[in-house]
C-alpha positions in Angstrom: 123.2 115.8 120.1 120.7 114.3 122.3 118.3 117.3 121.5 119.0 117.3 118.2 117.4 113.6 118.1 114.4 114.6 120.2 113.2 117.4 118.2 113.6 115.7 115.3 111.6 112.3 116.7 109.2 115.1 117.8 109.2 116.7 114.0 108.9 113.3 112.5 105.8 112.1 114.8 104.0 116.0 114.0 104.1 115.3 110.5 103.0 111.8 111.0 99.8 112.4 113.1 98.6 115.2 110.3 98.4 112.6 107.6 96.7 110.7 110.2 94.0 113.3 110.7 93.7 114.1 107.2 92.3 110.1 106.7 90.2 110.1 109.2 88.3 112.9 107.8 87.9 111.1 104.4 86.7 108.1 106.6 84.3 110.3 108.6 82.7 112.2 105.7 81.2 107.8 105.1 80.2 106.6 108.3 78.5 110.1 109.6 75.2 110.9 109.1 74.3 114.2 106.7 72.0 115.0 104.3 72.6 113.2 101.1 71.0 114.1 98.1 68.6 111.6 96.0 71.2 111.9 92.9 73.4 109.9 94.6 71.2 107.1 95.8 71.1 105.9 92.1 73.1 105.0 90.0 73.1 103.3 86.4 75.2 100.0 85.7 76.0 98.3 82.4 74.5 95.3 83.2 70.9 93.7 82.9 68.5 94.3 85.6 68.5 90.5 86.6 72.2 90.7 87.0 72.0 94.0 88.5 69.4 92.3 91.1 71.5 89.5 92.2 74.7 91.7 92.4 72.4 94.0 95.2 71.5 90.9 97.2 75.0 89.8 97.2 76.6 93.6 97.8 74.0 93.9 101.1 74.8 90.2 102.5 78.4 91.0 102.4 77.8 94.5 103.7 76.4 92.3 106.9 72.6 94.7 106.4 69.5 93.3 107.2 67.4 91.8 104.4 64.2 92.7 105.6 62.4 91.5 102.5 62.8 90.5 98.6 60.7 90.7 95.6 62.6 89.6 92.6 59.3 89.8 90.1 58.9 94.1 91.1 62.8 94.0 91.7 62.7 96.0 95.0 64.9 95.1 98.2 63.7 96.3 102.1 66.9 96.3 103.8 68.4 97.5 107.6 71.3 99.4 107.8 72.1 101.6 111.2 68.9 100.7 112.5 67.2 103.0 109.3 65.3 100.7 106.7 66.4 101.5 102.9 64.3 100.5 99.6 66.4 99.1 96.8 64.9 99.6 93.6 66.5 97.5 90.3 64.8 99.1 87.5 65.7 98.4 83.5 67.2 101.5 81.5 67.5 99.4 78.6 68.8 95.7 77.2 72.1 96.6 78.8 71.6 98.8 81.7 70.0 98.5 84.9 69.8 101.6 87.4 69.8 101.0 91.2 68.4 102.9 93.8 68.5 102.9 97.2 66.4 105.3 99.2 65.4 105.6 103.0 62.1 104.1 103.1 60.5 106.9 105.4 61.9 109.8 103.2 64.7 111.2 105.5 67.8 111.5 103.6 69.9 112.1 106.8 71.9 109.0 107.2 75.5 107.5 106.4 77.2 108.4 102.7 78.8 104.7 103.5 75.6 102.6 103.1 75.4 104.0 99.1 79.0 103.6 98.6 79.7 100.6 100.2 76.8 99.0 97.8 77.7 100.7 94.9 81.7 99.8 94.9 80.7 96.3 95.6 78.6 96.1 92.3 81.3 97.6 90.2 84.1 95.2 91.9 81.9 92.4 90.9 80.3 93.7 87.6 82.7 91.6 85.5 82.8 88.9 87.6 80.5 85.2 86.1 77.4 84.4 88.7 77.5 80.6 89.3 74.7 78.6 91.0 75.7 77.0 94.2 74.5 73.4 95.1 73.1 73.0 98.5 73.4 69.0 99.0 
């Protein structure tokens, strides 16, 4: 009986690990670094290109990346992410579109699939969401 138990803790904990490892490889595919291709550093949103500017901002500060630099009037963002500087580019498709992209500033697309996504989920959690000003007093 007592074997019975431990092979069948033993089959139980084999199965358990597997699903384990099959995660982690959906996690590792994000925060390794491989060659990405520049169709999927942009992406179009149905929003305004303002809107689309602030929701950027917002996705890198809570992404914890380095703003480097800001230009609202060009719509560009210099920002630090795993010590590589990316160029975020908000750019108007039409009255209700804006495209975003992010590119490595010195033209090496070897880096992290989890910078992009991170930034682009963020923007389509919030997409919907109403921007309200915040008082500093």
């Amino acid at each position: 009986m007592e074997r019975i138990i431990v092979i069948l803790i033993l089959f139980l904990f084999g199965f358990s690990t597997v699903g384990a490892c099959a995660q982690d490889l959906g996690i590792n595919k994000l925060i390794s670094a491989q060659n990405i291709k520049y169709q999927d550093c942009t992406r179009v949103f149905n929003t305004d290109n303002v809107t689309l500017l602030h929701l950027t901002i917002a996705s890198i500060n809570a992404n914890h990346f380095k703003v480097d630099e800001i230009q609202s009037k060009s719509g560009y963002i210099l920002f630090t992410a795993a010590g590589k500087q990316f160029l975020a580019a908000v750019l108007n498709v039409n009255t209700n579109q804006g495209m975003l992209r992010i590119t490595p500033v010195d033209g090496n697309y070897y880096f992290q699939l989890g910078i992009l996504t991170n930034i682009f989920k963020y923007i389509e959690l919030n997409l919907n969401k109403k921007l309200e000003l915040i008082n500093l007093k």
